[in-house]
N, C-alpha and C positions, 0 to 999 in steps of 0.2 A: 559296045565297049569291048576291049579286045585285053582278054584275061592273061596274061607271062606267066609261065610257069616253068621256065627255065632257070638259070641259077640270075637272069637280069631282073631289075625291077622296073613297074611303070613309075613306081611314085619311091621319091628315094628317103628310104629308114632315117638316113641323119635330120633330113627335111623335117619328117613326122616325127621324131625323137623330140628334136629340140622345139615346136610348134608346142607339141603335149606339154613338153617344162615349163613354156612361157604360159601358156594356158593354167595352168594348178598355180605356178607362182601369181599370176594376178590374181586367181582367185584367195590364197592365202592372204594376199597384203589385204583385200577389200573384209576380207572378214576378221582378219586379226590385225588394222594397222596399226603401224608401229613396235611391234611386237618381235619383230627380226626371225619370221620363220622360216628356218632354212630345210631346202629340198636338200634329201638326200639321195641314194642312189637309187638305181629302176630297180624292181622286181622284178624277172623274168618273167614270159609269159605271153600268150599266141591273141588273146581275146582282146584286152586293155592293158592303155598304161598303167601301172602305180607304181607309186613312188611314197620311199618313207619320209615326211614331214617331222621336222622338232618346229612345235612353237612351244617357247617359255619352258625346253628344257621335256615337253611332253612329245610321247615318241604319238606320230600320227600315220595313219596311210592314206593316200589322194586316191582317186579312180578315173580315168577320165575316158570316152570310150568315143569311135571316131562311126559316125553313121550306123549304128548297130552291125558293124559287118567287123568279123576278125581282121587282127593286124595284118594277118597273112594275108588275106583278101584285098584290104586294101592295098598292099603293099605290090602286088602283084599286078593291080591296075580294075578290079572287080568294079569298081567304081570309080574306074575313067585315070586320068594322067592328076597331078599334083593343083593344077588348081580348078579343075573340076569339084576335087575331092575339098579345098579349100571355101568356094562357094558353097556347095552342098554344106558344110558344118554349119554353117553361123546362124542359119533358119533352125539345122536340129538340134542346136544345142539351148535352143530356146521354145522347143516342141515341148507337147506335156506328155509325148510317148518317148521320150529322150531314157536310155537304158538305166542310166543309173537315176534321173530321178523316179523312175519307177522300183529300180534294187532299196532307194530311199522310202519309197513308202513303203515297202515290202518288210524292212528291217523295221520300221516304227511296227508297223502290222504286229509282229512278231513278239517285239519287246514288249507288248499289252497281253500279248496271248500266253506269255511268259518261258510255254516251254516250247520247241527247242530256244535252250538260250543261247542269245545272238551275240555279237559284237555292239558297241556302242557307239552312236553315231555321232560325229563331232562340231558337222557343217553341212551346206551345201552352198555352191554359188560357181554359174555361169560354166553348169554343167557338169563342176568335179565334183565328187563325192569326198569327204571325209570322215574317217572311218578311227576310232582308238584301237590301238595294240591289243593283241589279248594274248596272256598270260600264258605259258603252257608248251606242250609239242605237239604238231598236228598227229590225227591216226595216223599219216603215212609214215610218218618217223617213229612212231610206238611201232605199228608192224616192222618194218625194218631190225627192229633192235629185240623186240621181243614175237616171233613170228608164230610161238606157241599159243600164243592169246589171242590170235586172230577172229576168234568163234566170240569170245567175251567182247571184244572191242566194236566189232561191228553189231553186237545186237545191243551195246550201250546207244551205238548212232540211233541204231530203229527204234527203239524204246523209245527215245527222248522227241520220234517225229509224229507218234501216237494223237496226240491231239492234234495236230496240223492236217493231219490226214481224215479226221474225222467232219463233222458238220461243222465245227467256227471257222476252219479252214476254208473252207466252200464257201461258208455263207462270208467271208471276207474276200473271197477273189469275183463274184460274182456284182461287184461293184467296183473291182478295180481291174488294171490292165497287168494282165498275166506277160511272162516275160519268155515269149515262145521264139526270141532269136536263140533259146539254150537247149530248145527243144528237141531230144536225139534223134524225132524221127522230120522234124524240119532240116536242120544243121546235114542229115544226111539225103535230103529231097535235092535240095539246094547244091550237092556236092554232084549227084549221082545220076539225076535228073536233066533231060535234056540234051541238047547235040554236043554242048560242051564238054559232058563226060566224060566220054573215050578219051578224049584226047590230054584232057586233066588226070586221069588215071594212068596214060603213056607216058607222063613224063614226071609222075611222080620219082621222089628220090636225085634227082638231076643236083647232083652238085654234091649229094649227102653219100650216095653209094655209089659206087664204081662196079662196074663190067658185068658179068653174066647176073650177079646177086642181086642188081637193079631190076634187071630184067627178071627172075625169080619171080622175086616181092610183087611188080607190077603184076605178072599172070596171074598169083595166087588173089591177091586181091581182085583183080578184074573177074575172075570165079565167084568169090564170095561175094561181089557188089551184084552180079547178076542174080546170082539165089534170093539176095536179099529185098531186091528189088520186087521179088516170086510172092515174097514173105508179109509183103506190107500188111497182107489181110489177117496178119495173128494180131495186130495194132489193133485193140478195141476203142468204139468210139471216147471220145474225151466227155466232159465238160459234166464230172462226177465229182472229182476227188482234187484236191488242190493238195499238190507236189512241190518239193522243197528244192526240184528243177538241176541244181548244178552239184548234185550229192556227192562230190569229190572225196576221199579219204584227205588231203591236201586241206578241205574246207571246213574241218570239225577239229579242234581244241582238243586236251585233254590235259588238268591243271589240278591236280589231284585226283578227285572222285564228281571232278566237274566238268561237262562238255560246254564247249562254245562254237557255232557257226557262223562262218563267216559267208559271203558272196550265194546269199540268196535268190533263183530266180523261179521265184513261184509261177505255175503254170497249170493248167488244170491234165487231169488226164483220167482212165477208168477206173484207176485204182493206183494201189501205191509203187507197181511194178519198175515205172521209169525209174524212181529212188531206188529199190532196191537193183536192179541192172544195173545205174553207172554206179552205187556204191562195192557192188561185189567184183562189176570187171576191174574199176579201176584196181580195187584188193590182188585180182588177179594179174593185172599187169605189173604191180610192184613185187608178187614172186617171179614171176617170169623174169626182171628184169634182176633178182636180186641174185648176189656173187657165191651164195652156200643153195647148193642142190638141199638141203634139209632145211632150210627156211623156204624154201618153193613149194616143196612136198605141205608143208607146214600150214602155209596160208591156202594152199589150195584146199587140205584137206576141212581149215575153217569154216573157208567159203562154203563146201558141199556141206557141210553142218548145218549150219547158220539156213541154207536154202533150202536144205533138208526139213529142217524142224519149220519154217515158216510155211512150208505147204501144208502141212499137215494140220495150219489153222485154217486153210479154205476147204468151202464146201465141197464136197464129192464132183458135183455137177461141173463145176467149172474150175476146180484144179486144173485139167488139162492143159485146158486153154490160155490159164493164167500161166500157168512155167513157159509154155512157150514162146508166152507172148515179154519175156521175161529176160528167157535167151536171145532172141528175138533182136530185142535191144539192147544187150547186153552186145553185141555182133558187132552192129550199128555201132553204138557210142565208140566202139574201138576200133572201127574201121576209121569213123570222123576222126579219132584224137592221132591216131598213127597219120593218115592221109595229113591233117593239117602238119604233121611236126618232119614229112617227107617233102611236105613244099615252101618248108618255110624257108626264105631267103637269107642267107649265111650271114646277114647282118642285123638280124635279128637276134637278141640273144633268146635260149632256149632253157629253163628248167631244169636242174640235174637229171629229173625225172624222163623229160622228156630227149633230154639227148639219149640216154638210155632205152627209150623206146626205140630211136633212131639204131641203136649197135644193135638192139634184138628184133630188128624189123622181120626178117625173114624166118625165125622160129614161131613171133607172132601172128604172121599173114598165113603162114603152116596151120595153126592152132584155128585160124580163123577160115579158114581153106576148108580142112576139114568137118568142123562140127557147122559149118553152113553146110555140108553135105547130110549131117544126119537129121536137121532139122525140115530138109525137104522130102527125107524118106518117112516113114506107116508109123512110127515110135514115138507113143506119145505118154506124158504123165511120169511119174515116176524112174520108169523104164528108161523113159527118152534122158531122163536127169542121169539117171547111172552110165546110160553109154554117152553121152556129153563126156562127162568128169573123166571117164577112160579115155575116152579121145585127148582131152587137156593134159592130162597127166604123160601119154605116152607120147602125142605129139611134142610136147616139150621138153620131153628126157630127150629123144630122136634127135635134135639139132643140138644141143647145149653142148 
């Protein structure tokens, strides 16, 4: 199957848009007839549709997700032209590894295990997920508005993952299906891997950036995909610790003195490292991308806090290996989220967030450029942590 990644698509956005709508809407009426619940508008966003649901006046959100492959993917043709992609659904949307009825057992898992507390679940049927509203601003809007508390904010997230991370966690994913399509160091095998690569990384940005800057961003990352490729051996084996998978700032609540998570994809891995990597890059990419040079300063200096003090709980022996394996992914996860939001199809809608990734792509791919160069030089542990943060700090004063 022959993957587009030019600004054309195989299979076309309005097609899959309005497909996704009729899909949630019958699921709606079968579970709540007669009830008049009406769809509201899309969510933005590269992975699945959602859409916000009123039945009876209650605000809902749908999930619906197409072959476990991102929009962008599909949309590109990753999985063939429009009715390829159409046969392929109707057997998986009635699979029992089908993504979100697996995020559906995941969230009941959770809601038993009590803490982190999750979102509450409203339905399920013929594939969609229905999910209740929850109360509150995500972290990414608390960082945004208050960048000082960046340290307190994200060691609320870790605290509340404490049990999850521990043995009920394990001993609950070790009978169920782990959700390793969210996986940073799959998501980025699957991107980077392979003959298709090169040519996937040449033509990143096509339609999003113009003239030499394309070309920029493309080098700097084709640099850093190659290191990282070097790097896969700081990934220690998995199948220890069961991971809260899609650690977004975006996917954690905050409604007084109360957190809530949303969009679950428990996965196993050797420890808690995958969570804390995309909880702290993504921290990092919302200073990178934010508009006051002292709210950047702000959350990066959290993040080095926060990462700071959480080493200093592991053992001597394998500190090293754990930070690095940390950064590691931390690389990864932002290499995948940048690449996916550089190929996405101009008719796709995108995220405030992530169009903003798109205007700071080349200070990012810079930052990302660089600190894959120090993670392949002799500095490890501590050390390697301190010249990282310099790199970050000065790499992204250098362009802004």
């Amino acid at each position: 199957m022959k993957l587009t990644t030019s600004g054309e698509t195989a299979v076309s956005a309005p097609l899959l848009y309005e497909a996704s709508r009729r899909a949630i809407a019958q699921a709606a009426e079968d579970l709540w007839p007669g009830r008049g619940a009406i769809l509201g508008p899309q969510c933005p966003g590269v992975t699945s549709y959602v859409f916000q649901v009123l039945v009876d006046g209650e605000e809902l959100y749908a999930k619906y997700s197409w072959l476990s492959s991102s929009l962008v993917s599909i949309l590109r043709g990753a999985r063939g032209a429009w009715a390829d992609v159409q046969e392929a659904q109707e057997p998986y949307v009635r699979s029992v590894d089908l993504v979100t009825r697996r995020e559906l057992q995941h969230l009941e898992f959770l809601q038993q295990l009590g803490r982190p507390r999750v979102c509450d679940t409203a339905g399920f049927r013929r594939g969609v997920l229905f999910t209740r509203a929850v109360a509150g601003s995500t972290i990414a809007e608390e960082l945004a508005v208050r960048p000082w508390d960046t340290a307190p904010l994200l060691d609320s997230v870790l605290l509340s993952l404490r049990e999850l991370h521990e043995e009920q966690g394990a001993r609950y994913l070790r009978q169920a299906w782990p959700i390793n399509e969210r996986s940073v160091v799959d998501v980025f095998s699957r991107k980077f891997r392979g003959p298709a690569a090169v040519r996937y990384i040449a033509r990143l940005g096509r339609g999003r950036l113009v003239g030499d800057e394309r070309q920029v961003v493309v080098d700097l990352l084709g640099n850093a995909v190659r290191r990282l490729l070097r790097l896969t051996s700081a990934i220690r084996p998995r199948q220890r610790t069961a991971v809260f998978g899609d650690l977004k700032p975006e996917h954690v609540y905050l409604s007084g003195h109360r957190l809530t998570f949303i969009d679950p994809a428990l996965q196993w891995a050797a420890g808690p490292e995958p969570d804390l990597a995309k909880l702290f890059g993504r921290a990092l990419l919302l200073g990178f991308c934010h508009h006051e040079l002292r709210a950047e300063r702000q959350i990066t200096e959290g993040v080095v806090s926060v990462l700071s003090r959480h080493s200093q709980s592991m053992s001597r022996g394998d500190r090293a290996a754990r930070l690095r394996e940390v950064m590691v992914l931390w690389l990864m996860d932002t290499v995948n989220i940048l690449s996916t939001c550089l190929s996405a199809p101009a008719d796709l809608p995108l995220t405030s967030n992530q169009l903003a990734l798109v205007a700071e792509a080349h200070r990012i791919a810079a930052v990302v450029e660089r600190v894959s160069g120090l993670l392949v030089g002799s500095a490890s542990g501590l050390s390697l942590l301190d010249a990282v943060f310099h790199e970050v700090e000065h790499s992204a004063l250098d362009l802004r």
